[in-house]
N, C-alpha and C positions, 0 to 999 in steps of 0.2 A: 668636781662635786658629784657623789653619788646620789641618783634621781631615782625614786620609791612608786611603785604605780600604787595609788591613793585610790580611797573608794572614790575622791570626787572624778579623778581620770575614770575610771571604772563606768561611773555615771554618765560622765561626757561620751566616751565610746560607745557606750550602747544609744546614747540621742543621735548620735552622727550615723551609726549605723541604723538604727532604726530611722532614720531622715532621708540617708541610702535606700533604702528598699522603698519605700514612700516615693519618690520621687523616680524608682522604674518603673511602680505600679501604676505610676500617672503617666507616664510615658507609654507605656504600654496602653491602657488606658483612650490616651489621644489616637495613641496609631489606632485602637478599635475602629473608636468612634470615627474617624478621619477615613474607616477603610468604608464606613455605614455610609459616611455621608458621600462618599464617591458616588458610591454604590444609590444611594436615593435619586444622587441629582444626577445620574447616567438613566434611571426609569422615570423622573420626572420631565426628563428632557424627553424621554421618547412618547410618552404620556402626549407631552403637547404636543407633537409633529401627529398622532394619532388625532388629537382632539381638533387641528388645524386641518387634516384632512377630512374626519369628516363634514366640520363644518364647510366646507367645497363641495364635499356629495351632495349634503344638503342644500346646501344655495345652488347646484344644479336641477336638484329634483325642486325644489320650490320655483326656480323660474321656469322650469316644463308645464308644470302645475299652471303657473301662472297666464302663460302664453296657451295652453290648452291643448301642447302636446301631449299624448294620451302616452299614460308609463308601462311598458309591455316586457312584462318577466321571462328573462332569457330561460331559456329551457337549459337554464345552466346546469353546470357541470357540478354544481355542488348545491344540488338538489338531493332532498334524501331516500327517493328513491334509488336502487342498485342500477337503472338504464340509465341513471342521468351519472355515475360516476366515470370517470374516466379509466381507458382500461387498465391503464400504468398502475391504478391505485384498486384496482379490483380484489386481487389476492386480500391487501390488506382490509380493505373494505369488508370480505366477507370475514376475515377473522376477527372486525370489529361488531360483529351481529350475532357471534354466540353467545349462549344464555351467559357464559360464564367469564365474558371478558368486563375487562375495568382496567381504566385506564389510571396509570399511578405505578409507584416503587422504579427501584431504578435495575438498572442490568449492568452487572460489574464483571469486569474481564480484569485480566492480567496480559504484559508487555513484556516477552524474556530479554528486553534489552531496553535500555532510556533512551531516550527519543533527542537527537539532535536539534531540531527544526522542525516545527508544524506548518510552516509557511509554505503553500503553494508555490510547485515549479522549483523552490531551490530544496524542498525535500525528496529523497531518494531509497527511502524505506517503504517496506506495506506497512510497516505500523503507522507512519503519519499517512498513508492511503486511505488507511481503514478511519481514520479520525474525521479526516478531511470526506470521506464519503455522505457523513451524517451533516456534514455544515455547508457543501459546495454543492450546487445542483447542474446539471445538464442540459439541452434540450428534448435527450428524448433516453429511454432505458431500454432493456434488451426485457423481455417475458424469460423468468428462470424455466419457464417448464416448453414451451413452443419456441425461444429464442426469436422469435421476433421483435424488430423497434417496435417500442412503443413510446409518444408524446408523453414527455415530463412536464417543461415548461413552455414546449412546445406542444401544440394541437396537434391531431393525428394528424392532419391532411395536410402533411410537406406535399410539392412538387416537384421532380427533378426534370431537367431539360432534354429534350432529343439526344444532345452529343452524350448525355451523360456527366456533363464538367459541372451544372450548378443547380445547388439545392436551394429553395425558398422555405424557410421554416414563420409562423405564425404564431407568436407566441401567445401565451391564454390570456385571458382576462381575468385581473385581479393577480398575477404573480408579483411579488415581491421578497427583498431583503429582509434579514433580520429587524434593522431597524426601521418597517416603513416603507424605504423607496422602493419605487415599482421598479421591477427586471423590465430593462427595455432593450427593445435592439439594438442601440448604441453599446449597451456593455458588451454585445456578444462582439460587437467592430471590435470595442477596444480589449477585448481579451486578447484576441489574436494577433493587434499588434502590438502588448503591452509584451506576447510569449516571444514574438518574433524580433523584438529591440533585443539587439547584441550587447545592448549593457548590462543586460538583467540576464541574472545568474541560470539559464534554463536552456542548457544544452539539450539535456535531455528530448524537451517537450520544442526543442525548435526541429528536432530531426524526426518528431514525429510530424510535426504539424505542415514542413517545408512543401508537402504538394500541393498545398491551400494556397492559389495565388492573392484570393482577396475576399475577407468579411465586409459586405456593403451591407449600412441600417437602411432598408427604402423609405423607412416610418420609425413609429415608435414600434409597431408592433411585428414589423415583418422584415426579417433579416435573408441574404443573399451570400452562400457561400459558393463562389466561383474557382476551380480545382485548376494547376498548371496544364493536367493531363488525366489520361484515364486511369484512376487507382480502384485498385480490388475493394479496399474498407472506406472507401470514399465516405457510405453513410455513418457509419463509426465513426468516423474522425471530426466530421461535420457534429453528429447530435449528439456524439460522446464528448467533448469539450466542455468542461467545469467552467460557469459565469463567472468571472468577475464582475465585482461592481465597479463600474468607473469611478464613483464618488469616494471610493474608501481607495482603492486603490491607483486611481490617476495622480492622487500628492508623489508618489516612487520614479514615475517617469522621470523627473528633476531631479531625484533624489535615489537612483539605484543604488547603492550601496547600500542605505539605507534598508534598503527591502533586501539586498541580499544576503547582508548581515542579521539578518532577522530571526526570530526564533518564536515566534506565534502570530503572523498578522494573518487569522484564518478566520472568514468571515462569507456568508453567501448567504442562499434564501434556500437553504435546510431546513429540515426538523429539526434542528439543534445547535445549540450556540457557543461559543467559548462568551463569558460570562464579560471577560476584558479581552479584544483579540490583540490589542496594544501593552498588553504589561504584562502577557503569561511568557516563561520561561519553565526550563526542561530540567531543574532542577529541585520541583517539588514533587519527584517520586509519584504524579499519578497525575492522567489527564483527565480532567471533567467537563460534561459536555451541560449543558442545561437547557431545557424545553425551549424551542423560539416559539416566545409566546402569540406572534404574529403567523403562523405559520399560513400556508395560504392554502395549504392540498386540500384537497376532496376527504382528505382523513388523517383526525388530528394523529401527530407521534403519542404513543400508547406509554412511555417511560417519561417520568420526570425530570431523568436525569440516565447519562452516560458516562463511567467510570470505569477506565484505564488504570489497574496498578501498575507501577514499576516494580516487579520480581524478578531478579534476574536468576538466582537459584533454584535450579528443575524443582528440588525436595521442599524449598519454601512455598513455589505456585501450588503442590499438592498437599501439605499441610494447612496452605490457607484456605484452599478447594473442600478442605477435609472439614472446618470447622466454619464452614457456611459464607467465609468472607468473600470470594468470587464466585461466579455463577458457571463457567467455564473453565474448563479443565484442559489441554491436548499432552495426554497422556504417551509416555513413552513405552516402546513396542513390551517389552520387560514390567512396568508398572502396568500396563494395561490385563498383560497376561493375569498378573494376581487378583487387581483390583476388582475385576468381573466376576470375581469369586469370594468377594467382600458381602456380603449379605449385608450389614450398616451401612456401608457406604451406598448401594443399591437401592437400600429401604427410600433413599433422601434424594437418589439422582439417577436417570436413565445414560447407557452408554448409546455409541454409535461406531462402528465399524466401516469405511467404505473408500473407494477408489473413487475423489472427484475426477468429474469428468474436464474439470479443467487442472488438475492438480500439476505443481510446478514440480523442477525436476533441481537433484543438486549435482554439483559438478566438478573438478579440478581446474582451475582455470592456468594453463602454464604463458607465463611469462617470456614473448617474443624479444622485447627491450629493456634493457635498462641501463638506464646512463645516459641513452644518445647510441647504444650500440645493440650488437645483436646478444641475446642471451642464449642458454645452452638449449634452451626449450624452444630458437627460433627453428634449429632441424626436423625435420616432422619425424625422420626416425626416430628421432630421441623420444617426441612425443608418442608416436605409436608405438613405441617401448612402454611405454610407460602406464598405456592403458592397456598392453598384452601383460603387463606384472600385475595388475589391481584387476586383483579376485572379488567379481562384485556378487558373486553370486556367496559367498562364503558372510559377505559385508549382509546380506541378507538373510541370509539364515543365521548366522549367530550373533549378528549387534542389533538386525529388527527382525528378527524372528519370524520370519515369513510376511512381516506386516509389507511388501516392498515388490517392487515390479522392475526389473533393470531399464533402465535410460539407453534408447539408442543413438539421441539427436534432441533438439530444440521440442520435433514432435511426438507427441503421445501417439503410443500405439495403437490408441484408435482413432487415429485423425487419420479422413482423409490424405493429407499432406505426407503422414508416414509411406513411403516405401516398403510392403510384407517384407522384400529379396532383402534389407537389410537388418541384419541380424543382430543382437549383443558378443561384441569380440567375446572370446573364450580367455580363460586365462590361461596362458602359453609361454611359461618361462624360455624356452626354448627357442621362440620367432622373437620374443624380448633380447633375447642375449644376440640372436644373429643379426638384429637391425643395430643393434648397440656397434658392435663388432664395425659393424659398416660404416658408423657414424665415427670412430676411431677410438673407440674405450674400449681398455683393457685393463686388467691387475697385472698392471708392470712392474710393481716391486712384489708380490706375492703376500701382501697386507689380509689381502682379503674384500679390498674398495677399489671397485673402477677407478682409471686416469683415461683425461682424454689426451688427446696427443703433445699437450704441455705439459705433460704430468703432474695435472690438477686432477684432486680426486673430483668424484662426480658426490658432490652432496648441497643441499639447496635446503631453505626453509619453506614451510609450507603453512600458511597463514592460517587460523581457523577461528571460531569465534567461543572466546573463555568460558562462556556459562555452559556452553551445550554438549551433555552427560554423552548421549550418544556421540557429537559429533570428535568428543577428547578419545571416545573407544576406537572409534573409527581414522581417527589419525592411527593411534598406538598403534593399529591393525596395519595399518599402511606401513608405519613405518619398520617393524619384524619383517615385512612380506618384503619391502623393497630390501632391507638388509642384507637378506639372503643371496639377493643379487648382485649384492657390491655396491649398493647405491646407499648414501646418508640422509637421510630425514631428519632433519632437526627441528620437530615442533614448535610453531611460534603461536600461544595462546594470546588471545588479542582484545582487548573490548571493544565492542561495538564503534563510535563516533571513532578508534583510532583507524581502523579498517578502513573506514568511509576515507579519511583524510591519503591513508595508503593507496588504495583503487586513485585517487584522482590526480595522486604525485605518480602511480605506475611503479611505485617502491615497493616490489616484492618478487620474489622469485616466484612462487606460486600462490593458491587461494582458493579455499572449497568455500564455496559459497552454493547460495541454490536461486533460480527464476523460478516467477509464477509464469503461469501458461494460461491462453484464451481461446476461442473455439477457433480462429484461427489466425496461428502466432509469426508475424511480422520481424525479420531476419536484421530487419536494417537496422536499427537501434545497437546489438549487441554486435553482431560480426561484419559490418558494412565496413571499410577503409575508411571511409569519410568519416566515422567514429570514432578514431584514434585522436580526436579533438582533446583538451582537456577539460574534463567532465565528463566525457561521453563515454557510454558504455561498453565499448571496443574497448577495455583496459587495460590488454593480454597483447596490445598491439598488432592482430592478427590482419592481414593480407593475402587475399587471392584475388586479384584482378578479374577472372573467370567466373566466381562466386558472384563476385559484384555487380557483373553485369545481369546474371542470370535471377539474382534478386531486384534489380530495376524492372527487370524483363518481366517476372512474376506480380510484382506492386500493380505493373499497368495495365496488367491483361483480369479484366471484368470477366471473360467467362468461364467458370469454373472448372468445363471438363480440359480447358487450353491452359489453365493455371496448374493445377493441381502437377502436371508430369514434370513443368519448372521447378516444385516445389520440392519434386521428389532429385531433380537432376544436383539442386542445394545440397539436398539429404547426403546427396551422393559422397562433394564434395566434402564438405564436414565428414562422415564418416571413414573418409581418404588423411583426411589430414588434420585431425583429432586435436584441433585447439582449443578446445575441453575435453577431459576424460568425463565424458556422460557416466553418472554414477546411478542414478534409481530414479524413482516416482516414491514416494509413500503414500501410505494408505491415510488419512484421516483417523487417528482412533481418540474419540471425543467424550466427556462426563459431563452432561448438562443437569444442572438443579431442577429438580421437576417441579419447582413453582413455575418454572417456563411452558409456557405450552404455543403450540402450535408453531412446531420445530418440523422443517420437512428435510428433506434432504431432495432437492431439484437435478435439473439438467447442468446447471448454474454451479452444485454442489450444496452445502448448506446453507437455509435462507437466514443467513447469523448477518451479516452484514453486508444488510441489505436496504435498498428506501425506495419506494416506503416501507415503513418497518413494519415484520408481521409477526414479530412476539409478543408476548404479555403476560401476563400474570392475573390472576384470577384477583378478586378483592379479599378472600378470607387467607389466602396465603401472602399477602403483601407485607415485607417488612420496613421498608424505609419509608417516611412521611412526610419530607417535604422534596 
C-alpha cells in the first residue's frame, strides 16, 4: 500500500519536533539551574562555617569582657599603617596606595599548550606551576629585588639551630584556606609526608624533598623542620614547600590513585581560587582562577579573576593579543622585530626586551636507553659529535635573531656556579666526523649516511613540541646541518600531554625540550643516577658515578666559597660528556596591555607571576566586571 505524507503527518512532525527542542531547552535549562544551585549551596555552606567562626571570636571576646580581661590590639600585621605590613607584601602594598590603583578587572594570559593536570605534585609543567602559584601558598618568599626570605605564612623570625639541620618557622596569626580553615602546623607535618608516601604519584618533589628527615607540628602554630644533613638550600626547601591542607587533602592517603589520577584537585590559602577544585578538568580550553574571598594577606589580590587561554597556535595567541582578548603576549624573536615598529599596536601596549636573570635554557636531550638496552647516544662520542655538528651560533642569528645567549651547562653565565674556562663548543664538522670515526660510523656503502659497524645507518627521531614556530625551524635547521654529515633526522612533531607520557616511558630517541633555572640550580633532579626512577627527571637515562658523588658533595657543603668550585668540577663533567646538547638562553621579548601598570622587571625577572600580586589596573581603564 502506497503511504502519502499528509498535512495531518506534516502537523504531527512539527509538534514532535517542536516537543524535541522544548524538552533540550528544559534540559538544558535544569543543568543551568542545577550548576546555580551547586554553585549557591557551595557559598552558603561556606557562608556558615564564616558565620560559626565568628560567632567563637565573639563568645571569646565576650567572655574576656566578661571576666575583666582587658582586650589589647595586636600591633598587627594588618594594620593600615605601611610599618605594621609585612615585608613579603610590602612591594604590593605600596603599589596598592597609588593615586591610581583599583582593585577589579581580570588579567588574561594565554597557554601554548593544554594543561594535563593541575593537581599538585603529579603535575610536571610550569604552566600548572604558574596556576598553582596564585592558589598554593608557602611559608616564606624570596624579595624579587634583594633575594632575600621573606615570611609568607610564616613570620619573619624563624630560628635555625647551631648544627644547622633544623629550622622553627611560626606561622601568623589569622592565616588560613580558601574555605576558612586556619593553616596550621599540622598541614605543613602532613605535606611532607603526604610528598614523601611512595603511593602518591610525586617522584619529582620526593627527590627534592629527601634531605628533610622530619616535619614535626610542636603546636598549632609552630612547625619544626629537621634536615638528614647539612644541605646548601636547606632554607628553600624548608620555606619554599607549597601547604597542603590536611582537611582537603588527607581523604588521598586511602585513596592515592585517586589523587593521582587527577586532573584539578588544586586548592591552598591563595589569592585565588579554582571556583570547584573537585570537578575542573583540562578540557575546557582555559583556566580561571577567581578571587579567594577569604583571603587573609595584609593585601587584598588586586584582580577579580585569573584566566588562562588554551592557544596553542603562535599566530592565534598574537591575533588575539592584537584585538585586546589576552593581556600578555611573548612574542617571537622575528614577530617582535616588526611588531616594535607597529605604531597601533604600540599606541594599546608597551614591549619589553631582556635577559632574565633566572631564564631557563633549552636543550637536546639524547637518549642513553631504550628497551632495557644501551642506545646509540649511550657513547659520549657520538653525543659530543653531535653537539660539535649543531651550529648554535647560526640557531641564533638566523631563527632568533640575535634575541639568544648560547647554553654552556644547567648554569647561566652569570652564575656564580658557571665556570668562565668553559666555553660554548664551536661548530667543528671536522672533530664531529673524527669522534664519529672512532665510535665506528662510516658510509660503507657510499649512500651518502653513516653505518655503524652493523651496518645500520645512523638516523634517529627527534621529539619536539608541534605548535612551536620557532622550535619546527629549529629542528628543519638541525636536520639540513646533520645531513650533510651522513646522519638522518627524522622529525617527530608531538603534542604536549603525548611528550609528557614519552619522557616517563623513556620512549624516544632524542628531545629538545628546555628547564627553567633559579639563582642557584640543583643538579640532582635532572642528572643524578638515582633519577632514572620512573618519573623522574633523569629521562636520558644518564650515569656518572663521579658526577654523583660530586653533586652530594656540593648539596651538603653550606659554605659557598667550598661549594661554588664543586659546582664548577659538575660543570666540568657535563661539559665532557654532553648528555644534553646545551642549546641557548633566550631573551624575554614581551607585549603587555598598558591598562597594566606597575610591571617591573626585578632580579627575580618579570613581577608577572608573582604573590603577592603587584599588578592592576587603573578604574577608568578596567574592562571586565564581575
Amino acid at each position: 500500500m502506497e503511504h502519502r505524507f499528509t498535512v495531518k503527518d506534516f502537523f504531527l512532525f512539527g509538534f514532535l519536533s517542536a516537543l524535541l527542542v522544548l524538552i533540550l531547552l528544559a534540559m538544558y535549562m535544569v543543568d543551568r539551574q542545577w550548576q546555580k544551585m551547586t554553585q549557591l549551596e557551595r557559598l552558603l555552606s561556606e557562608q556558615a562555617m564564616d558565620l560559626g567562626r565568628m560567632r567563637s571570636t565573639l563568645g571569646a571576646l565576650e567572655r574576656r569582657v566578661s571576666t575583666g580581661d582587658p582586650l589589647r590590639r595586636d600591633g598587627g600585621e594588618n594594620q593600615a599603617g605601611s610599618h605594621a605590613v609585612p615585608a613579603a607584601f610590602q612591594r604590593a602594598y605600596e603599589a596598592s596606595q597609588r593615586p591610581d590603583f583599583q582593585a577589579g578587572d581580570w588579567l588574561v594570559q594565554a597557554f601554548g599548550t593544554s594543561l594535563k593536570t593541575l593537581t599538585p605534585l603529579v603535575s610536571s609543567d610550569i604552566y600548572a606551576s604558574q596556576v598553582q602559584t596564585f592558589v598554593q601558598e608557602s611559608l616564606l618568599i624570596r624579595n624579587p629585588e634583594t633575594l632575600a626570605w621573606e615570611g609568607l605564612l610564616a613570620e619573619d623570625d624563624w630560628e635555625v639551630s647551631e648544627d644547622g639541620l633544623s629550622f622553627l618557622f611560626r606561622l601568623r596569626k589569622g592565616v588560613a584556606f580558601s574555605d576558612g580553615h586556619a593553616v596550621e602546623a599540622k598541614d605543613a607535618a602532613f605535606t611532607f609526608a603526604f610528598i614523601m608516601n611512595g603511593a602518591i604519584a610525586a617522584p619529582r618533589a620526593r627527590a627534592y624533598f629527601e634531605k628533610i628527615e622530619s616535619v614535626t607540628a610542636r603546636n598549632a602554630r609552630e612547625v619544626v623542620f629537621r634536615f638528614k644533613e647539612p644541605y646548601f638550600d636547606s632554607l628553600s626547601l624548608a620555606g619554599g614547600m607549597p601547604i597542603l591542607a590536611e582537611h582537603f587533602y588527607g581523604r588521598y592517603v586511602q585513596a592515592p590513585e585517586t589523587f593521582n589520577q587527577s586532573k584539578g584537585f588544586l586548592f591552598g590559602s591563595g589569592p585565588y581560587r579554582l571556583s570547584n577544585p573537585q570537578t575542573w578538568t583540562p578540557d575546557r580550553g582555559f583556566v580561571e582562577l577567581e578571587r579567594n574571598p577569604r583571603y587573609w594577606g595584609a593585601v587584598q589580590p588586586p584582580f577579580n579573576r585569573l584566566l588562562w587561554k588554551i592557544i596553542e597556535n603562535d599566530s592565534a595567541r598574537l591575533t588575539t593579543f592584537r584585538n585586546g582578548d589576552i593581556d600578555v603576549y611573548n612574542a617571537r624573536p622575528l614577530e617582535f622585530r616588526q611588531l616594535v615598529q607597529d605604531k597601533a599596536l604600540n599606541a594599546r601596549a608597551r614591549h619589553l626586551e631582556y635577559m632574565s636573570p633566572t631564564a631557563g635554557y633549552l636543550y637536546i636531550g639524547w637518549n642513553q636507553m631504550r628497551d632495557g638496552k644501551p642506545a646509540r647516544f649511550a657513547d659520549r662520542r657520538v653525543r659530543e659529535a653531535m653537539t660539535y655538528l649543531t651550529d648554535r651560533q647560526r640557531i641564533i642569528d638566523q631563527i632568533l635573531l640575535g634575541y639568544a645567549e648560547p647554553a654552556v651547562s644547567p648554569f647561566s653565565l652569570r652564575s656564580a656556579q658557571h665556570d668562565p674556562a668553559h666555553r660554548p663548543r664551536p661548530y667543528d664538522p671536522l672533530k664531529a666526523k673524527a669522534l664519529l670515526s672512532e665510535a665506528g660510523y662510516a658510509d660503507r656503502d657510499g649512500d651518502g649516511v653513516l653505518e655503524d659497524a652493523n651496518g645500520q645507518p645512523f638516523d634517529f627521531e627527534l621529539v619536539f613540541l608541534q605548535d612551536n614556530e620557532d622550535t619546527k625551524r629549529l629542528v628543519l635547521f638541525l636536520r639540513d646541518v646533520y645531513a650533510r654529515a651522513g646522519i638522518l633526522l627524522r622529525p617527530k612533531p608531538t603534542e604536549w600531554s603525548v611528550m609528557l607520557d614519552l619522557l616517563n616511558e623513556k620512549n624516544f630517541d632524542a628531545i629538545t625540550l628546555g628547564w627553567s633555572s633559579g639563582i642557584e640550580t640543583d643538579l640532582f633532579q635532572i642528572f643524578h643516577s638515582s633519577q632514572i626512577l620512573a618519573g623522574g627527571d633523569n629521562f636520558i637515562s644518564y650515569r656518572n658515578p663521579r658526577l654523583d658523588t660530586l653533586i652530594e658533595q656540593a648539596r651538603a657543603t653550606v659554605e659557598e666559597e667550598v661549594r661554588m668550585p664543586l659546582w664548577h668540577q659538575c660543570e666540568r663533567i657535563l661539559y665532557e660528556d654532553q648528555p644534553y646538547t646545551f642549546l641557548l638562553r633566550r631573551n624575554t621579548l614581551a607585549f603587555i596591555d598598558a591598562r597594566m601598570q606597575n610591571i617591573q622587571v626585578t632580579r627575580l625577572g618579570l613581577n608577572l607571576n608573582t604573590v603577592p600580586v603587584e599588578w592592576f589596573v587603573p578604574g577608568p581603564r578596567q574592562k571586565y566586571t564581575r
